[in-house]
Z-matrix of the N, CA and C atoms (Angstrom, degrees):
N
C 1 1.445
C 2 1.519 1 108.26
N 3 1.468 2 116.95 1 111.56
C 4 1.478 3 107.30 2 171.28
C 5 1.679 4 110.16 3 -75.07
N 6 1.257 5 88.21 4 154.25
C 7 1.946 6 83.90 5 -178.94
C 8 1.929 7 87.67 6 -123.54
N 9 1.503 8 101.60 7 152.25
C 10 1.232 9 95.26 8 -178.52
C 11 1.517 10 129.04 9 -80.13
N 12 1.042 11 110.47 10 166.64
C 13 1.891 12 107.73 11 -170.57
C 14 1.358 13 95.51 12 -91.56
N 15 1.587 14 115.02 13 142.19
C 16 1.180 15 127.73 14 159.46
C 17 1.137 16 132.98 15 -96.29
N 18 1.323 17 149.55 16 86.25
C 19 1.304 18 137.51 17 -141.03
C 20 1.302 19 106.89 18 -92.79
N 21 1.823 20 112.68 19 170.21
C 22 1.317 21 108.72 20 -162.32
C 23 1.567 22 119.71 21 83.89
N 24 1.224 23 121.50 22 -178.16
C 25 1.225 24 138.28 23 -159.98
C 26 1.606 25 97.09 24 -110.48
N 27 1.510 26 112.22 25 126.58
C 28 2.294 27 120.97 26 167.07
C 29 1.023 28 78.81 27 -143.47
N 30 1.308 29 86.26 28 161.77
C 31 1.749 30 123.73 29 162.45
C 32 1.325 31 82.96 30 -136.49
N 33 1.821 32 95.97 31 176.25
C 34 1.245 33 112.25 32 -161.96
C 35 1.438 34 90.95 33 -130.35
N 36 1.634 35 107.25 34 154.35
C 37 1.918 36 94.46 35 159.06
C 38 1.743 37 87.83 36 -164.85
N 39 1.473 38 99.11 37 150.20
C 40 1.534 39 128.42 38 164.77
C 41 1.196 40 120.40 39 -96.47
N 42 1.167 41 109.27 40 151.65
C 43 1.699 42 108.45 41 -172.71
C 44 1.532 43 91.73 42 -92.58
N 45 1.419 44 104.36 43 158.41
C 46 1.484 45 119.46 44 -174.35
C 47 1.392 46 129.25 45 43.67
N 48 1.283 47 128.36 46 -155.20
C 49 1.517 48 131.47 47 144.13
C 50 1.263 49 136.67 48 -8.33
N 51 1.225 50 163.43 49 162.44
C 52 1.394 51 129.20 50 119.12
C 53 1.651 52 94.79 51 -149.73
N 54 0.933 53 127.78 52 179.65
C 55 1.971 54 124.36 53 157.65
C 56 1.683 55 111.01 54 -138.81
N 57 1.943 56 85.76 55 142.35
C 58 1.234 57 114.26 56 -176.02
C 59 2.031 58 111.80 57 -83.63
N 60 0.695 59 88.22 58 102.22
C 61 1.651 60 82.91 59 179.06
C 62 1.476 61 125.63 60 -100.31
N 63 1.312 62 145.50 61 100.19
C 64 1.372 63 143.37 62 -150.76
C 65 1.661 64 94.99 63 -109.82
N 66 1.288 65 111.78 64 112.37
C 67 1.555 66 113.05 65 165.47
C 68 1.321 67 114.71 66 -117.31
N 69 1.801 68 125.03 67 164.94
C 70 1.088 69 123.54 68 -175.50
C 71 1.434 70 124.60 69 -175.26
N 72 0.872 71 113.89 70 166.23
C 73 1.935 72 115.52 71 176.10
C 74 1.302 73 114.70 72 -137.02
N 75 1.216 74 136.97 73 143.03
C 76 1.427 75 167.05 74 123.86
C 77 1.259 76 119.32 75 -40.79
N 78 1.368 77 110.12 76 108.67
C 79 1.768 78 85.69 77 163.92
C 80 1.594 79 103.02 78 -114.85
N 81 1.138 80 110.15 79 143.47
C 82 1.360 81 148.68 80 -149.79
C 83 1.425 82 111.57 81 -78.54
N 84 1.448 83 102.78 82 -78.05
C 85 1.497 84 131.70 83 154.84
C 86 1.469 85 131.41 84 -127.45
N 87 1.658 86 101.56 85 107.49
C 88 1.565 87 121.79 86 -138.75
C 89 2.216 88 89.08 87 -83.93
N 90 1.116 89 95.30 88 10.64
C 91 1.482 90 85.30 89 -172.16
C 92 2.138 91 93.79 90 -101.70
N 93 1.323 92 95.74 91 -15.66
C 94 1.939 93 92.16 92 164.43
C 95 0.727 94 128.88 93 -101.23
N 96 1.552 95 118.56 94 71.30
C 97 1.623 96 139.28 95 -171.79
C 98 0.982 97 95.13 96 -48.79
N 99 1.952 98 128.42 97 -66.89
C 100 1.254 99 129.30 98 -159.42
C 101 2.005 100 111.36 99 -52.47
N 102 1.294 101 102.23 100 -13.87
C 103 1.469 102 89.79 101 174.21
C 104 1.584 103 115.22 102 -111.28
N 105 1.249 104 118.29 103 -3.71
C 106 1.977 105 99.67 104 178.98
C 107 1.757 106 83.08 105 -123.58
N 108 1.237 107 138.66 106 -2.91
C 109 1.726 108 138.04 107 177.31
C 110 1.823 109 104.71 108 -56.49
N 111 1.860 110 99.85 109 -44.91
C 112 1.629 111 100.49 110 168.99
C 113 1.603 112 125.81 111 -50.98
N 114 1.264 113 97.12 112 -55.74
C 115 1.672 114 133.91 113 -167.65
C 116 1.696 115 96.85 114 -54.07
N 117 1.192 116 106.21 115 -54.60
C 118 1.678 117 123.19 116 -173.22
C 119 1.622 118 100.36 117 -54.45
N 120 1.550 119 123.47 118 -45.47
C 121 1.211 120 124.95 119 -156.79
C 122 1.528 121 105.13 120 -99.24
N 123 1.179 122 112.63 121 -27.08
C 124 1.486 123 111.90 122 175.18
C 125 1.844 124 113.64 123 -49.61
N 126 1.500 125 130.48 124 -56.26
C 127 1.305 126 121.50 125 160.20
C 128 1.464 127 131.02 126 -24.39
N 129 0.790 128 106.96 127 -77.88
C 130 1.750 129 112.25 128 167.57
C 131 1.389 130 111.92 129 -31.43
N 132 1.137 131 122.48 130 -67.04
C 133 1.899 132 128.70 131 173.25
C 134 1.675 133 109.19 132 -48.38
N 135 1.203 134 122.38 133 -36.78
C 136 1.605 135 140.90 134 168.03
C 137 1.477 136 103.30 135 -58.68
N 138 1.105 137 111.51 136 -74.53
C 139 1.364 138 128.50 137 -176.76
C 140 1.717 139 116.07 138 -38.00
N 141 1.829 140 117.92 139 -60.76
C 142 1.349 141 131.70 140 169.01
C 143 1.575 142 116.57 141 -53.19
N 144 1.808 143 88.58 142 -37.56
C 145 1.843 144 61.71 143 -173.02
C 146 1.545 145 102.47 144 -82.71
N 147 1.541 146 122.56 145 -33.27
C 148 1.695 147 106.52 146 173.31
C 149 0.997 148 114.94 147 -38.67
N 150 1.654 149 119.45 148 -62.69
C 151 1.352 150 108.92 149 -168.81
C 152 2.151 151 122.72 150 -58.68
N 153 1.498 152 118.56 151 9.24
C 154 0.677 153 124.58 152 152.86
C 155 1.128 154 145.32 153 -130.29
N 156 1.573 155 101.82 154 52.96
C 157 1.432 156 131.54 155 -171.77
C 158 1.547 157 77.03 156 -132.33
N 159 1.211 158 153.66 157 171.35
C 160 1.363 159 170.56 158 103.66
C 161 1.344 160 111.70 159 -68.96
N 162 1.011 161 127.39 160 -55.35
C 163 1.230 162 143.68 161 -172.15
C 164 1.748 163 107.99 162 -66.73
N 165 0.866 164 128.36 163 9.72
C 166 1.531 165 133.66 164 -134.83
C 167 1.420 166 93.30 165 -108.23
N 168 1.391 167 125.87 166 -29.72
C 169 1.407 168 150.09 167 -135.19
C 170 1.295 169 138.99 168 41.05
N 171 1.375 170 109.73 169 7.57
C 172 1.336 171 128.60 170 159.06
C 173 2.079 172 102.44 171 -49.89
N 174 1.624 173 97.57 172 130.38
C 175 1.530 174 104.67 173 179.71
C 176 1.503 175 106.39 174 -113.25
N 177 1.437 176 132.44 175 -49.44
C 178 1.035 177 142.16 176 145.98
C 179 1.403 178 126.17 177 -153.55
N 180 1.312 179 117.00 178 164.15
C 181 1.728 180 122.03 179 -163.37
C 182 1.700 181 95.39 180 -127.20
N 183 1.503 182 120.71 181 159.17
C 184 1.372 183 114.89 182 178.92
C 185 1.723 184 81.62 183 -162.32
N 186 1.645 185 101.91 184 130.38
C 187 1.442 186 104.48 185 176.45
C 188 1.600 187 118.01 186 -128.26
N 189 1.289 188 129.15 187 143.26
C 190 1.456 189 123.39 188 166.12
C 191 1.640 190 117.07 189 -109.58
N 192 1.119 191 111.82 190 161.46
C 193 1.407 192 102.68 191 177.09
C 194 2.027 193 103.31 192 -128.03
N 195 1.387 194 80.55 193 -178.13
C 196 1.614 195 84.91 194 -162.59
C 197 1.487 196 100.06 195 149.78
N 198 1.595 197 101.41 196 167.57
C 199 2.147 198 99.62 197 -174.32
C 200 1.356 199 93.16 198 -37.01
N 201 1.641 200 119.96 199 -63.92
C 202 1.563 201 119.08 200 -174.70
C 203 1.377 202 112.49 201 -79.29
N 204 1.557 203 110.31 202 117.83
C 205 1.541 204 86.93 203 -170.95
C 206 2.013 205 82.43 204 -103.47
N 207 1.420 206 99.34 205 153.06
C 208 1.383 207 114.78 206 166.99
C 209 1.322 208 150.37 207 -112.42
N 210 1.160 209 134.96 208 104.56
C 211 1.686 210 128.19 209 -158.80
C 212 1.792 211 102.61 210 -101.73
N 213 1.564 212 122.32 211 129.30
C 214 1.268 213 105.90 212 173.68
C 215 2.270 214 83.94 213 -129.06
N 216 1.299 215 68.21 214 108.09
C 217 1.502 216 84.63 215 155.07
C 218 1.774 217 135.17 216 -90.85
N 219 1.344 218 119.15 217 165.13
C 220 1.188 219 118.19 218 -169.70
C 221 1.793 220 97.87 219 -126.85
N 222 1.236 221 109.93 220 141.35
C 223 2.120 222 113.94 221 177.38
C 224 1.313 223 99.50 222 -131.95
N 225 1.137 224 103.31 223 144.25
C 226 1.406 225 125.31 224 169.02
C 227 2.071 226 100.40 225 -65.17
N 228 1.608 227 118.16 226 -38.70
C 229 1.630 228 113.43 227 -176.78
C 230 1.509 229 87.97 228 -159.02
N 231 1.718 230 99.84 229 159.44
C 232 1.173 231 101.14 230 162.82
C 233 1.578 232 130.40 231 -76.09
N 234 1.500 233 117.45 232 -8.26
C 235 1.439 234 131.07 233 173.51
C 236 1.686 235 108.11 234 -75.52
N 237 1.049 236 98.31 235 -16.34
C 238 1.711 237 91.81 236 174.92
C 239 1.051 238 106.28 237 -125.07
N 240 1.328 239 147.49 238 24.49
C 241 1.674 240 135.82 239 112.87
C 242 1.435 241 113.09 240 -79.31
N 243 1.587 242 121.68 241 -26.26
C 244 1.964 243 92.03 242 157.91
C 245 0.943 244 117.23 243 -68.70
N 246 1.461 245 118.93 244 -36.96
C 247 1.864 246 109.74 245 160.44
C 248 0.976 247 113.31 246 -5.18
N 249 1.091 248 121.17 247 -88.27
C 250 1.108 249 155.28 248 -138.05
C 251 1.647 250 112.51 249 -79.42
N 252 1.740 251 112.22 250 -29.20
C 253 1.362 252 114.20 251 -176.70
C 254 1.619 253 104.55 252 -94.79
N 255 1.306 254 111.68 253 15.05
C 256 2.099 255 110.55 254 -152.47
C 257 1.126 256 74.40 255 -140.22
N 258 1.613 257 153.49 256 -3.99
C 259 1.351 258 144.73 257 178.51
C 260 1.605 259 111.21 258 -68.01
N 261 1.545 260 107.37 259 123.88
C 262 1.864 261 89.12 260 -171.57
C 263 1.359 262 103.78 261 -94.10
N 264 1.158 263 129.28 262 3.63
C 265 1.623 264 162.58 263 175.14
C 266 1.770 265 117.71 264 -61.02
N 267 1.706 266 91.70 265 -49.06
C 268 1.167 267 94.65 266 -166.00
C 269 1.654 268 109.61 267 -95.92
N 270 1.493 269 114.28 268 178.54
C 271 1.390 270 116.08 269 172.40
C 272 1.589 271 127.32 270 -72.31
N 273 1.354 272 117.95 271 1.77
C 274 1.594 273 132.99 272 176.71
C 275 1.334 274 102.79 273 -70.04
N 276 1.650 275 135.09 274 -45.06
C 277 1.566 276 108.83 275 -149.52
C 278 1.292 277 100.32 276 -109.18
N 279 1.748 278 118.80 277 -6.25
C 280 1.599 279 117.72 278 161.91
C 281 1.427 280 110.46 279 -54.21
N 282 1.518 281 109.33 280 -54.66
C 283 1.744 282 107.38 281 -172.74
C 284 1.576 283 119.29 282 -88.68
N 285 1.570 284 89.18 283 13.80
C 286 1.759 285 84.53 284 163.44
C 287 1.850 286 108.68 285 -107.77
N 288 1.432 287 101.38 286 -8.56
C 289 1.225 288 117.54 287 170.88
C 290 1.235 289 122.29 288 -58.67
N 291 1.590 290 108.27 289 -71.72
C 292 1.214 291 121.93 290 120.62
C 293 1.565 292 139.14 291 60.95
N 294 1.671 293 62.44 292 -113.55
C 295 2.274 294 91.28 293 178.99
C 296 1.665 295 102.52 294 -73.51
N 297 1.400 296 112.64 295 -50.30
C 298 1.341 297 117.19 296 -178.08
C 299 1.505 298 110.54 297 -50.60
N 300 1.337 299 125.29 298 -51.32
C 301 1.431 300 120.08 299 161.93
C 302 1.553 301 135.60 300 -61.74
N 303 1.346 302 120.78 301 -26.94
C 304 1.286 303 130.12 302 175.43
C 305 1.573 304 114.16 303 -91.06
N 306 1.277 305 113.98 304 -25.75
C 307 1.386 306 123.23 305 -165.82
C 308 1.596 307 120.12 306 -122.82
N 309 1.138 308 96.84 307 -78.35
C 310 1.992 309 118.87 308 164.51
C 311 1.476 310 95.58 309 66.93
N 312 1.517 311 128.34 310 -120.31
C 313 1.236 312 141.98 311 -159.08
C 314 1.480 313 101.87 312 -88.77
N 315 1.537 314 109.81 313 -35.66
C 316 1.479 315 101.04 314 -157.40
C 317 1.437 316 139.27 315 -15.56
N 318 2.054 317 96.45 316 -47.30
C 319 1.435 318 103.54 317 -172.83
C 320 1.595 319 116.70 318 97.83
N 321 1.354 320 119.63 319 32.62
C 322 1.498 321 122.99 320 -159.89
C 323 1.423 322 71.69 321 -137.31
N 324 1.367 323 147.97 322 -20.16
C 325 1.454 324 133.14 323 179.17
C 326 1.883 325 111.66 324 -153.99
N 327 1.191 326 129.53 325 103.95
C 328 1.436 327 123.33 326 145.30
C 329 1.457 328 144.00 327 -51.79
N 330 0.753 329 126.57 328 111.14
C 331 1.615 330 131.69 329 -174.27
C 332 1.701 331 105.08 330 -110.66
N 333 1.565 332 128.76 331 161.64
C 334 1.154 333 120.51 332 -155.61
C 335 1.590 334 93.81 333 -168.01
N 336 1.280 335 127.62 334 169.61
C 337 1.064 336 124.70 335 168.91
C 338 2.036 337 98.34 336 -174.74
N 339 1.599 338 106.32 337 146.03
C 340 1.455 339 113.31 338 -172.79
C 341 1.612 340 97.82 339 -135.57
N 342 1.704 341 122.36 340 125.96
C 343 1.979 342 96.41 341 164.01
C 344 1.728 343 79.04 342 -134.25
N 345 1.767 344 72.79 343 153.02
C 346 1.709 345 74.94 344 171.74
C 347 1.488 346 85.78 345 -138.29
N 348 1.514 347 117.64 346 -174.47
C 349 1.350 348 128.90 347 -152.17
C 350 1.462 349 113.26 348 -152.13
N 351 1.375 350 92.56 349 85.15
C 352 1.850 351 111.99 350 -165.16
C 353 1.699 352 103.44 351 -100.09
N 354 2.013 353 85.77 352 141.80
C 355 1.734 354 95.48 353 -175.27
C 356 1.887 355 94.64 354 -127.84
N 357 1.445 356 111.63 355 169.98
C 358 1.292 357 121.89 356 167.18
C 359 2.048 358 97.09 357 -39.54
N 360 1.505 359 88.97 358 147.16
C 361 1.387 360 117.73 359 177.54
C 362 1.217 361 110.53 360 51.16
N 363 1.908 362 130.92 361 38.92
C 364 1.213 363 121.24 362 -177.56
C 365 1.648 364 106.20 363 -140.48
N 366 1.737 365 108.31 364 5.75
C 367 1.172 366 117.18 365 171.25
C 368 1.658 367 113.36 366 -147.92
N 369 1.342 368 106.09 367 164.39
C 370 1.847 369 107.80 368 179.33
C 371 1.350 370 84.31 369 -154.77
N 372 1.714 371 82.73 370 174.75
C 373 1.400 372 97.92 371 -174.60
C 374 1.543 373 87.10 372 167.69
N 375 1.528 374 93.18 373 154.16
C 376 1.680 375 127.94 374 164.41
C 377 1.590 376 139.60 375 -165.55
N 378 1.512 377 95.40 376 152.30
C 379 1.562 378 92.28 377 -159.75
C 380 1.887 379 111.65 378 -119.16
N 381 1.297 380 120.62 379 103.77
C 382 1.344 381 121.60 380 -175.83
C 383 1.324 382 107.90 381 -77.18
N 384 1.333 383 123.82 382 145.83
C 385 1.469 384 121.46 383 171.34
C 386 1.419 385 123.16 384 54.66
N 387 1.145 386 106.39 385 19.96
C 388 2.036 387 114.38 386 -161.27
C 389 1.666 388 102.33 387 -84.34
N 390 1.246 389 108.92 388 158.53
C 391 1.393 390 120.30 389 114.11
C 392 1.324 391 123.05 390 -44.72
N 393 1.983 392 114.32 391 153.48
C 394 1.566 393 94.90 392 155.40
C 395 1.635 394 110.67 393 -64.67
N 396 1.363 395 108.23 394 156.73
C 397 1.502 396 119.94 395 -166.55
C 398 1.503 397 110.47 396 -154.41
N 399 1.242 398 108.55 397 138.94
C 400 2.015 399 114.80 398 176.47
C 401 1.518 400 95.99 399 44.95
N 402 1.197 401 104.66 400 -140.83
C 403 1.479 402 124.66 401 -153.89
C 404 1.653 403 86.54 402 -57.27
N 405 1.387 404 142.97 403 -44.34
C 406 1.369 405 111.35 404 171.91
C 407 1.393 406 118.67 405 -72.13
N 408 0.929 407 140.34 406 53.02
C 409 1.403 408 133.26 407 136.90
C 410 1.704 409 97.48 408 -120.81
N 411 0.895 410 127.54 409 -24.93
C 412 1.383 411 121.88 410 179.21
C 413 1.692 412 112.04 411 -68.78
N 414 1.327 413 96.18 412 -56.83
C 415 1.660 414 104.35 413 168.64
C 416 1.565 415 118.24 414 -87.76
N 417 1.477 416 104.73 415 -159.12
C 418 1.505 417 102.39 416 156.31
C 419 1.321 418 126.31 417 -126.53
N 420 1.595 419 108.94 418 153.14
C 421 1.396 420 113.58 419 -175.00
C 422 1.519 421 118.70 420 -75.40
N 423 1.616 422 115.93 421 161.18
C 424 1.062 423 124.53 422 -164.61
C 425 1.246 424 111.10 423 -147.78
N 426 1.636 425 122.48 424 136.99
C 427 1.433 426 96.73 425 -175.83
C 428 1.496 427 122.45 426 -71.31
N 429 1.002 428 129.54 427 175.60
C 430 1.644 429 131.70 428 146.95
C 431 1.013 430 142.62 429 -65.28
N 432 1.613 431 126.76 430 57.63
C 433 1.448 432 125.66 431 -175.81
C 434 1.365 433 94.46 432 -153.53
N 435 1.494 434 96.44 433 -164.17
C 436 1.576 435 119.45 434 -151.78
C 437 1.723 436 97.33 435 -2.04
N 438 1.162 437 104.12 436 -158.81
C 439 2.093 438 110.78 437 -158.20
C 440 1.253 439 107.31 438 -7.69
N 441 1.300 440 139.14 439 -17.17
C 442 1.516 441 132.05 440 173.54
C 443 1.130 442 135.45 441 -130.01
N 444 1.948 443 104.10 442 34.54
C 445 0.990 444 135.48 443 163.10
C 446 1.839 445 115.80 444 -36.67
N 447 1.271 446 103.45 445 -51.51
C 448 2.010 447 116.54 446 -163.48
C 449 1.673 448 99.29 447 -125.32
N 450 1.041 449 115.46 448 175.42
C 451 1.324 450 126.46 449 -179.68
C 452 1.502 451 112.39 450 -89.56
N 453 1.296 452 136.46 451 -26.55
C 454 1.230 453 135.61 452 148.71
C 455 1.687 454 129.70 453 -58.29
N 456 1.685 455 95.66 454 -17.75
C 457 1.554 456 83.94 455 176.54
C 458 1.952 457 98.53 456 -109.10
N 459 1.225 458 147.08 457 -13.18
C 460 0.787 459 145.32 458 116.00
C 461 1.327 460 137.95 459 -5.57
N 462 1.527 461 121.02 460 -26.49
C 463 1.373 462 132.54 461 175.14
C 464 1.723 463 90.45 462 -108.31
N 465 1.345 464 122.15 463 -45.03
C 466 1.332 465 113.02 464 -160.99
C 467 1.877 466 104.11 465 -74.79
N 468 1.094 467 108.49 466 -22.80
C 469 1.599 468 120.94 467 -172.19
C 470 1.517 469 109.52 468 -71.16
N 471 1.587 470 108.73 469 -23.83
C 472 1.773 471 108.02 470 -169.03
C 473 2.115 472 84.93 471 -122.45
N 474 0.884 473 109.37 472 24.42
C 475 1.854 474 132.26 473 160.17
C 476 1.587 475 100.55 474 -93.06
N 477 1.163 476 108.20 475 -68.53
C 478 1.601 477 120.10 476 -155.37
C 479 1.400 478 95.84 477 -91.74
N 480 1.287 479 137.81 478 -13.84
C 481 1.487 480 133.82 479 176.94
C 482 1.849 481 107.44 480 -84.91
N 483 1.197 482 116.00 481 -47.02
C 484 1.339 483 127.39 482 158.94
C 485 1.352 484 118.18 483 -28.30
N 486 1.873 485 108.83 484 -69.35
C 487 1.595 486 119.33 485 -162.26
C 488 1.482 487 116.19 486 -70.90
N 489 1.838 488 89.31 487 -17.30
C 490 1.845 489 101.93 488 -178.14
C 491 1.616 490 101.24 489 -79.88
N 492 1.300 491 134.74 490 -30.24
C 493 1.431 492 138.85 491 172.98
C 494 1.425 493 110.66 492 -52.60
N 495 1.733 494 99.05 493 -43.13
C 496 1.381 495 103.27 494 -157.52
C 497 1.573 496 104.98 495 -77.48
């Protein structure tokens, strides 16, 4: 799917809260398909059914592949991606079931996972020549000027936009 380019200078920003969650796998030894080939396909099945839950708090996901393949997702909270990982409902605790049975310690595949838990004035960012991308497709884009001219006023602008809510 091409997505179109936006030219010029956005940043992106979300209102309030939200969490960044970066998950991923390694494969180890690329000659034991039969053991990271599962692992590889389980995301995607994760991914469809969030994305057809709305409610799920999934905002958007963007993945690359490669030995390490990488998913950096975007949440509305961190209580609704453990939701979501403690759900016996959903497709997460089969393929963690899974991996632990087919794989576990061995070392024929790495898996990884990072969330952190970002608020106004604690992140920036910008995108030249982009597509929307990461947190702009999750949030919305904005151009780059006046208060969000630099990356210091960009953090201070969703500072002072916050305290004025509050």
């Amino acid at each position: 799917m091409n997505k179109p380019l936006i030219p010029g200078r956005m940043t992106a920003q979300l209102d309030g809260d939200y969490v960044v969650f970066l998950i991923g796998m390694r494969i180890n030894k690329p000659w034991q398909v039969h053991k990271w080939w599962p692992v590889a396909r389980a995301m995607p099945r994760m991914l469809r059914e969030l994305q057809s839950q709305p409610d799920s708090g999934l905002l958007h996901a963007e993945m690359w592949f490669g030995r390490t393949l990488i998913l950096v997702q975007y949440w509305r909270s961190m209580a609704q991606l453990l939701a979501y990982a403690k759900d016996k409902q959903s497709e997460h605790l089969p393929a963690w079931k899974a991996f632990n049975q087919a794989v576990g310690t061995d070392g024929s595949v790495g898996i990884w996972h990072e969330s952190y838990v970002v608020g106004p004035g604690r992140y920036e960012n910008i995108y030249v020549n982009m597509p929307a991308f990461g947190l702009g497709r999750a949030g919305r884009l904005l151009p780059v000027q006046g208060r969000l001219a630099s990356a210091a006023q960009r953090m201070a602008a969703q500072a002072s936009d916050t305290s004025e809510q509050g």
